[in-house]
N, C-alpha and C positions, 0 to 999 in steps of 0.2 A: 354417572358420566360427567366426566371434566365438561368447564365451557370452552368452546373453542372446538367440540371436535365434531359439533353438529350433526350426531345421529348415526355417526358410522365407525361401524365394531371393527376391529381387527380380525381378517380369517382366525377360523375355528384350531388351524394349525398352531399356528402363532402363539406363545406365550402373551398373559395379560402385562401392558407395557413394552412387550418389544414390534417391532414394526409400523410403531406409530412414529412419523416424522412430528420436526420441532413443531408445527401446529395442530397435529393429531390429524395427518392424512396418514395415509398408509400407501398412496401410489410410490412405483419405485424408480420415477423419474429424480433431477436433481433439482430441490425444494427450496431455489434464490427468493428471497424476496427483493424489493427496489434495493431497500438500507443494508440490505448482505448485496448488492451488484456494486452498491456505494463503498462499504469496507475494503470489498475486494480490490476495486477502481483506487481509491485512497491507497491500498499498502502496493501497488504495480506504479504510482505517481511518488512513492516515496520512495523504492526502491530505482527507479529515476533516478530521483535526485541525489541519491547515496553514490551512485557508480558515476554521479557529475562530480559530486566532490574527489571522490578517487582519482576520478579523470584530471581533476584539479591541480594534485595534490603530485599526481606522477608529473604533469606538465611542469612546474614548477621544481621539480626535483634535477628534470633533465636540462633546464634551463638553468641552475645555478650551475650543474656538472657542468655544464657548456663551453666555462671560460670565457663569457665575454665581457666587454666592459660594461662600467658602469650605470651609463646613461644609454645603454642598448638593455642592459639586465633591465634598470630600473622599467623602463616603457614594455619588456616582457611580460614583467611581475606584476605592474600594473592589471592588464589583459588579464592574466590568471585569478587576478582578486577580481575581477568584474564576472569572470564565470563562475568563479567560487559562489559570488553572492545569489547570481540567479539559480546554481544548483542548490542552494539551500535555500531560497525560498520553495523552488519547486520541493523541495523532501517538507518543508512547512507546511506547504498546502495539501499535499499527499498527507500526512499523519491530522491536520484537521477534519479530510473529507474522513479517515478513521476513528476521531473521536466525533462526529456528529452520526455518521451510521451508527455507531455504538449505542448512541445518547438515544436514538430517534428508533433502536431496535426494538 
C-alpha cells in the first residue's frame, strides 16, 4: 500500500488503481485542496486581466477611429495606457497565484 492512502482499499468492484482520487481517497465527491482553490483563483484573476487588456485594446482602437484631435486623442490614449497597466498587473498576479499553487502542490 502507497503512503498517503492510509489504510483504505478501493471497492472490490473497482479495478486496482482506478477510483482512487489524486491523494488515494476513493470518495466521489470534488477532491480541491487549499493550493488547487489557489490555481483555480489564479487562472479566473488572470483571465480578468486578459479581457481588461482586450477591453483595452478595443477602447483604444475606437478612439483613434473616432477622428478627434490631437490633444483630445492624446488625454484619451493616455487613460487607455493607465487601464492597460492595471489590467496587466491584475493578469500578473493571476498567473503568480498559478505558479505558487503549482510550486506549493
Amino acid at each position: 500500500m502507497a503512503a498517503g492512502q492510509r489504510g483504505r482499499q478501493p471497492p472490490a468492484h473497482v479495478p486496482k488503481g482506478l477510483g482512487e482520487g489524486r491523494r488515494g481517497q476513493t470518495g466521489r465527491g470534488l477532491d480541491l485542496g487549499v493550493f488547487d482553490i489557489v490555481i483555480w483563483a489564479g487562472a479566473g484573476v488572470t483571465l480578468a486581466g486578459v479581457a481588461g487588456l482586450v477591453a483595452c485594446i478595443v477602447y483604444v482602437l475606437r478612439q483613434r477611429r473616432a477622428g478627434l484631435d490631437e490633444a483630445t486623442l492624446r488625454s484619451r490614449l493616455q487613460r487607455g495606457v493607465v487601464w492597460n497597466m492595471a489590467a496587466l498587473f491584475i493578469s500578473v498576479i493571476g498567473l503568480m497565484l498559478v505558479v505558487v499553487g503549482i510550486a506549493l502542490t
